[in-house]
C-alpha positions as CSV (number, residue, x, y, z in Angstrom):
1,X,-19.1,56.3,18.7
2,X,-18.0,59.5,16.4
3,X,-21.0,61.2,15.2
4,X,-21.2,63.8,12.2
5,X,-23.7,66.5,12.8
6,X,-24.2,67.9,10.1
7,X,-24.0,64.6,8.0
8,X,-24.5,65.2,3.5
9,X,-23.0,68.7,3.9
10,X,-19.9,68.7,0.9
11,X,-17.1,68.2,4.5
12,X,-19.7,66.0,6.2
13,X,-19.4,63.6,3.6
14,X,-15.8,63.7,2.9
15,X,-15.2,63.5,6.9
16,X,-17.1,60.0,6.8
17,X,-15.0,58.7,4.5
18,X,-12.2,58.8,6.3
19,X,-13.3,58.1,9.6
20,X,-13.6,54.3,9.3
21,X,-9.8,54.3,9.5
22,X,-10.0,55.6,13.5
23,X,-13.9,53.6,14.1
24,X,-16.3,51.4,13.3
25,X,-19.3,53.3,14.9
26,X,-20.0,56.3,12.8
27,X,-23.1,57.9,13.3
28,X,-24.7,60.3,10.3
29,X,-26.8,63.4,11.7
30,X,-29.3,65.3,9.8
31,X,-32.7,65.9,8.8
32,X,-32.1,63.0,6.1
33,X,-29.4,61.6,6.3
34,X,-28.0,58.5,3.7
35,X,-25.0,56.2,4.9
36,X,-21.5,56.9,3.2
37,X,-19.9,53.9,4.6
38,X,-22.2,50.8,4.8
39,X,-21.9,50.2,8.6
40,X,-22.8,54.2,9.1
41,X,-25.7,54.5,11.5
42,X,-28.2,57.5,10.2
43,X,-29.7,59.2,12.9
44,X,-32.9,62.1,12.0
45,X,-33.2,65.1,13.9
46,X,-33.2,68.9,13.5
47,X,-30.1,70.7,15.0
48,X,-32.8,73.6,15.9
49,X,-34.5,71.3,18.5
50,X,-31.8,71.3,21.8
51,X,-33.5,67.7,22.7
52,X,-33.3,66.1,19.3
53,X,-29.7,67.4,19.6
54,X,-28.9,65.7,23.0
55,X,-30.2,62.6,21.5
56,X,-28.2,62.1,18.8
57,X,-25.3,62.8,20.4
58,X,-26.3,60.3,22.9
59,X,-22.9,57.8,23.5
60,X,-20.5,59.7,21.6
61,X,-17.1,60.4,22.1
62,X,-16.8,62.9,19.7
63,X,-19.1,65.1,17.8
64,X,-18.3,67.4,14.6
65,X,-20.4,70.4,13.8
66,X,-19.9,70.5,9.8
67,X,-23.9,71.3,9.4
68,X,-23.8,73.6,5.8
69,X,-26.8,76.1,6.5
70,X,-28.3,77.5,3.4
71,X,-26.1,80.4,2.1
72,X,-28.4,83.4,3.2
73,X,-26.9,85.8,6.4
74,X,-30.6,85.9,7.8
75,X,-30.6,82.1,8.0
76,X,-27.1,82.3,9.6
77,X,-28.4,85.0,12.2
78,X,-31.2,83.0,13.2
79,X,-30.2,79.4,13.2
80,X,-26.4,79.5,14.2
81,X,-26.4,80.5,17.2
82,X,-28.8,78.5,18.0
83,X,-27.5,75.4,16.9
84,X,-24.0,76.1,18.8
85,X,-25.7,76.3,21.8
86,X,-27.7,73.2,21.3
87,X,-24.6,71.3,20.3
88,X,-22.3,72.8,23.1
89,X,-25.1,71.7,26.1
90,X,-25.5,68.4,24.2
91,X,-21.4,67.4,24.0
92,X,-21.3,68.9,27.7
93,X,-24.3,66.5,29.1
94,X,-22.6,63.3,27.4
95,X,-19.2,64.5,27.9
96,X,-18.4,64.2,24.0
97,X,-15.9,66.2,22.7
98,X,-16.4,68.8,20.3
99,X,-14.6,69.6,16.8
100,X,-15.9,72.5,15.0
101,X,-15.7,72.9,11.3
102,X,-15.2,76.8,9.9
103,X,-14.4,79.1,7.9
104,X,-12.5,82.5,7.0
105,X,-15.4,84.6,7.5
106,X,-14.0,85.6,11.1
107,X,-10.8,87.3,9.8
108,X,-10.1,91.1,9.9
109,X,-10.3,91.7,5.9
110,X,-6.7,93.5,6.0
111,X,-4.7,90.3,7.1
112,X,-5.7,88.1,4.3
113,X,-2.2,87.8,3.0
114,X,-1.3,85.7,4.6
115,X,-4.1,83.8,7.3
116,X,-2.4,82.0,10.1
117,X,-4.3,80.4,13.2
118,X,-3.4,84.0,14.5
119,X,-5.0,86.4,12.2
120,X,-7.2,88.8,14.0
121,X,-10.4,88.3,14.2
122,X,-12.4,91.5,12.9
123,X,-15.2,90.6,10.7
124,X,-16.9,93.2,8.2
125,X,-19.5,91.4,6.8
126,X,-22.6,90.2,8.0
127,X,-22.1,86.0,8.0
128,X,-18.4,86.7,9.4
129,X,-19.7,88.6,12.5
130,X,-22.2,85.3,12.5
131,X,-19.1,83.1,12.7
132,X,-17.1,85.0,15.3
133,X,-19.9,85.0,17.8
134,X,-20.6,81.1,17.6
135,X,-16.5,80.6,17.7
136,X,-16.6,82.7,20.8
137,X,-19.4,80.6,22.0
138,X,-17.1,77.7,21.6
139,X,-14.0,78.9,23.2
140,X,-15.8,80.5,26.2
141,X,-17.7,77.2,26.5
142,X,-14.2,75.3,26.7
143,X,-12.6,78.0,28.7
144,X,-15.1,77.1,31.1
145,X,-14.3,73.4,31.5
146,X,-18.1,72.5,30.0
147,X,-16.6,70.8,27.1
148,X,-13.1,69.9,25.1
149,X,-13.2,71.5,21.7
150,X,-11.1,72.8,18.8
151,X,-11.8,74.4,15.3
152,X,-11.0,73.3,12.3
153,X,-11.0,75.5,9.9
154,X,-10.6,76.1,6.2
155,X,-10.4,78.3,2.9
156,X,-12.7,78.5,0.3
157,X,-13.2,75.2,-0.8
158,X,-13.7,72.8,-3.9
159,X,-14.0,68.9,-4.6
160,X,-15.2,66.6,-6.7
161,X,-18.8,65.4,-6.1
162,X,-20.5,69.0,-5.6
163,X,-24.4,68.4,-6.1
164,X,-25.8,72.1,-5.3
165,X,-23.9,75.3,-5.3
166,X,-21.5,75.1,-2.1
167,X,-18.2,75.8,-3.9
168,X,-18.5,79.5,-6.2
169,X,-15.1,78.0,-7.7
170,X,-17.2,75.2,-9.3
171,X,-19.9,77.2,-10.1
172,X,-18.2,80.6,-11.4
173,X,-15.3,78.6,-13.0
174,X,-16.2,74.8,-13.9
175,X,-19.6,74.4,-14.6
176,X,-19.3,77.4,-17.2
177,X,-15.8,76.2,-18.7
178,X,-17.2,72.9,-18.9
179,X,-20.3,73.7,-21.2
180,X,-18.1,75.8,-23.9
181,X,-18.9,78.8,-21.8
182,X,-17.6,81.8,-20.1
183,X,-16.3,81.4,-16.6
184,X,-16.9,84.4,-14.2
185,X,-14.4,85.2,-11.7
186,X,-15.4,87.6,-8.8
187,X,-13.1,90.9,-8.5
188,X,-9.7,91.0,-9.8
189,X,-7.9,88.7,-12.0
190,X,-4.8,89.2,-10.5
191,X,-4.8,88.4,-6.9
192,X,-3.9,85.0,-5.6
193,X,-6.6,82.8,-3.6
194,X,-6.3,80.1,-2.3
195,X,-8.6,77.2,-1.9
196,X,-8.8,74.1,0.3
197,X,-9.2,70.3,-1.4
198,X,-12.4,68.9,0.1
199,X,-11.2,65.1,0.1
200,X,-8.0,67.1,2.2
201,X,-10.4,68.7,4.7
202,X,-12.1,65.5,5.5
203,X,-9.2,63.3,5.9
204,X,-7.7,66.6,8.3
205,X,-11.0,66.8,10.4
206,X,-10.9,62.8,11.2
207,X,-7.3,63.6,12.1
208,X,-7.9,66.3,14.2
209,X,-10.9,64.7,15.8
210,X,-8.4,61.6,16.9
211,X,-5.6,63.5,18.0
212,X,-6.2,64.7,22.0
213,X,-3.7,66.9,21.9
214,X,-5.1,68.8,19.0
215,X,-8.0,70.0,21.5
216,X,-8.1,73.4,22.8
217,X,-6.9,75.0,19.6
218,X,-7.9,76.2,16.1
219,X,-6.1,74.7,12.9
220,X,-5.9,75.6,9.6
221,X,-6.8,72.5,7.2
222,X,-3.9,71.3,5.0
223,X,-4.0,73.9,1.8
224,X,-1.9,74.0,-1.3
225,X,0.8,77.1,-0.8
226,X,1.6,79.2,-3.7
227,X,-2.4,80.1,-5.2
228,X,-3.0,81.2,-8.7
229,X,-4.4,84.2,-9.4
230,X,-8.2,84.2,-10.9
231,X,-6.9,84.6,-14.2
232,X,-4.5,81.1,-13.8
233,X,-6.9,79.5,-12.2
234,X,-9.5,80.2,-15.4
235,X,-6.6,78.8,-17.6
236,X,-5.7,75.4,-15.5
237,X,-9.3,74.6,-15.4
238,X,-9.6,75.3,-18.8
239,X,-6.5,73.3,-19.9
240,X,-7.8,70.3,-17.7
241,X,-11.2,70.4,-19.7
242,X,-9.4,71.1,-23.4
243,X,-11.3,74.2,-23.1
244,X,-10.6,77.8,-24.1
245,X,-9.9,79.6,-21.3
246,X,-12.6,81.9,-21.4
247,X,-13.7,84.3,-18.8
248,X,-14.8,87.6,-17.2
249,X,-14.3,89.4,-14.4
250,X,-17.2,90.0,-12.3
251,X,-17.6,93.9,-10.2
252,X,-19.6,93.9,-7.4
253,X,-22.4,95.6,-9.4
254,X,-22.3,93.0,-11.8
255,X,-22.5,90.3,-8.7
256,X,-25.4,92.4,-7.8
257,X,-27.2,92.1,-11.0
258,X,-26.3,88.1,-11.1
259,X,-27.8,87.9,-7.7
260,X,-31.5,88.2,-9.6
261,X,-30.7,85.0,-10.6
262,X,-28.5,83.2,-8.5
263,X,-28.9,83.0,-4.7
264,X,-25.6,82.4,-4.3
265,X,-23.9,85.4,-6.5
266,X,-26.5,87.7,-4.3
267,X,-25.6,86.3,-1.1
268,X,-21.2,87.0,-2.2
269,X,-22.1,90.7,-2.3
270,X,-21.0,91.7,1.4
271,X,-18.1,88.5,0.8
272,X,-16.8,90.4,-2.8
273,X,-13.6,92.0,-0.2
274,X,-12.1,88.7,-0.5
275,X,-11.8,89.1,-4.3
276,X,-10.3,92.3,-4.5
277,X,-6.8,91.4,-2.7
278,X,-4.1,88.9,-2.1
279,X,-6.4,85.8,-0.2
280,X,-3.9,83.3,0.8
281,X,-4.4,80.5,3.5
282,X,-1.3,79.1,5.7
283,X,-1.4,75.8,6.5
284,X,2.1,75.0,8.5
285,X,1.4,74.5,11.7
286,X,-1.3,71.3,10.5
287,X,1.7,69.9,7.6
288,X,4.2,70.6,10.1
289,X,2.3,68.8,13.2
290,X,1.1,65.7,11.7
291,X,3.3,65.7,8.1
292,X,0.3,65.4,6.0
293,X,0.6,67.2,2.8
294,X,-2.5,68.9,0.7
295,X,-3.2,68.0,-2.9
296,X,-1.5,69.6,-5.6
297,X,-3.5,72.5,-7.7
298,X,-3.4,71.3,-10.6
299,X,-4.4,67.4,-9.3
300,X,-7.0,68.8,-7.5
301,X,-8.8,70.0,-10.6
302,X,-7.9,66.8,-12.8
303,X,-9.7,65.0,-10.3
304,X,-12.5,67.0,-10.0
305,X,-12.7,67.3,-13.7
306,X,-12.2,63.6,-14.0
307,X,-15.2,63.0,-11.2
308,X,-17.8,65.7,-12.4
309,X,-17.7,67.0,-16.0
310,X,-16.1,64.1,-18.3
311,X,-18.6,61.8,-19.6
């Protein structure tokens, strides 16, 4: 049994797909969950509650944490920690292992350019310092011998199939472009940032997940080298769509004043550093291990364009 806690989240979903090819007994946690694959087994519970936790991991081999908390640093303070520890005493009582999903938050904000599985971790916002405890949680947990873990971890990310607002590239850049609109791009126009394929991340997690030698370290999900800048990305996505490439850039007291409106604009105030230099994610040491390459740029946005905004 492989169970997905976290199951619906935009990784979750993409991490069921490709599991099938390593079991038949997937198992789909959340507080409502729906099967991906028909033969899923869908399992309620609240990651909150440590016995509903140890439940559902009941007979599992291996458990991913991909859970997508709602985008708000006081939800993160109160509930992440929690539901780490919760998860870690739950994998530790069934002997399941444990693969983590993450993101960039963790890194110190001057080593952006470029990430490797080696950056130092020195967070400056609020969610980062979030992250970096519940990763040390992790590691000390495993250190320990309680449990076999690793982190996968990735960029920013994007995908086709995005129902709410989990990807600010889809909602800043797409949705607007794809209505006739003007796209917003946080800080600068002319740094690079990169951004990880969803559909890549999923098929990398299963991987990870199945590989016991990938245990006991972090990896850095299979990313597209080479970023545009905010102004080429604007233009590709435009160009995909047979839209004008029409955009602004966004200051952080703009970002403040879209926040009134958008939770998720308010909640990218303390995240606006990552906008305002060179963000570029490394990916080597995952291509290099297991010779899988990430999507393309520019066929990662014909396919989300294809999936989401053509009629």
């Amino acid at each position: 049994m492989q169970t997905i806690l976290g199951a619906g989240s935009a990784i979750g979903t993409e991490l069921a797909k490709s599991l099938p090819q390593y079991t038949h007994s997937i198992r789909l946690v959340s507080r409502n969950p729906v099967k991906v694959n028909e033969s899923d087994e869908i399992y309620s519970a609240d990651l909150m509650d440590s016995e509903a936790v140890k439940k559902a991991v009941s007979g599992s081999d291996i458990c991913y944490l991909t859970v997508g908390l709602k985008y708000d640093k006081k939800v993160w303070k109160r509930s992440w920690p929690v539901i780490m520890k919760n998860v870690i005493e739950a994998c530790e009582e069934h002997n399941s292992k444990l693969v983590f999903f993450d993101n960039v938050y963790l890194y110190d904000p001057d080593h952006l350019n470029p990430m490797t599985e080696e950056t130092p971790v020195n967070p400056s916002s609020e969610k980062g310092k979030v992250r970096a405890e519940i990763v040390k949680m992790l590691w000390d947990a495993a250190e320990k011998g309680r449990i076999e873990a690793l982190v996968a971890r990735s960029a920013d990310f994007y995908g086709p199939g995005f129902e709410k607002p989990l990807s600010i590239l889809i909602e800043t850049v797409f949705k607007p472009l794809s209505q006739g609109s003007t796209a917003n791009w946080l800080g600068g126009d002319s740094f690079k940032h990169s951004f990880t394929y969803t559909p890549d991340a999923g098929k990398a997690t299963a991987l990870l997940g199945n590989t016991p030698r990938a245990f006991g370290e972090s990896w850095h999900l299979p990313t597209a080298s080479n970023p545009d800048t905010g102004k080429e990305w604007v233009e590709e996505v435009a160009e995909a769509m047979n839209q004008k490439p029409k955009y602004r850039t966004v200051s952080t007291f703009i970002v403040r004043l879209m926040g009134l409106f958008m939770p998720i604009m308010r909640e990218n105030i303390e995240m606006m550093y990552q906008y305002d230099r060179d963000y570029i994610f490394n990916s080597e040491k995952f291509e290099q291990k297991f010779n899988l390459k990430p999507t393309p740029y520019r066929e990662g946005i014909r396919k989300v364009v294809e999936t989401d905004f053509q009629s």
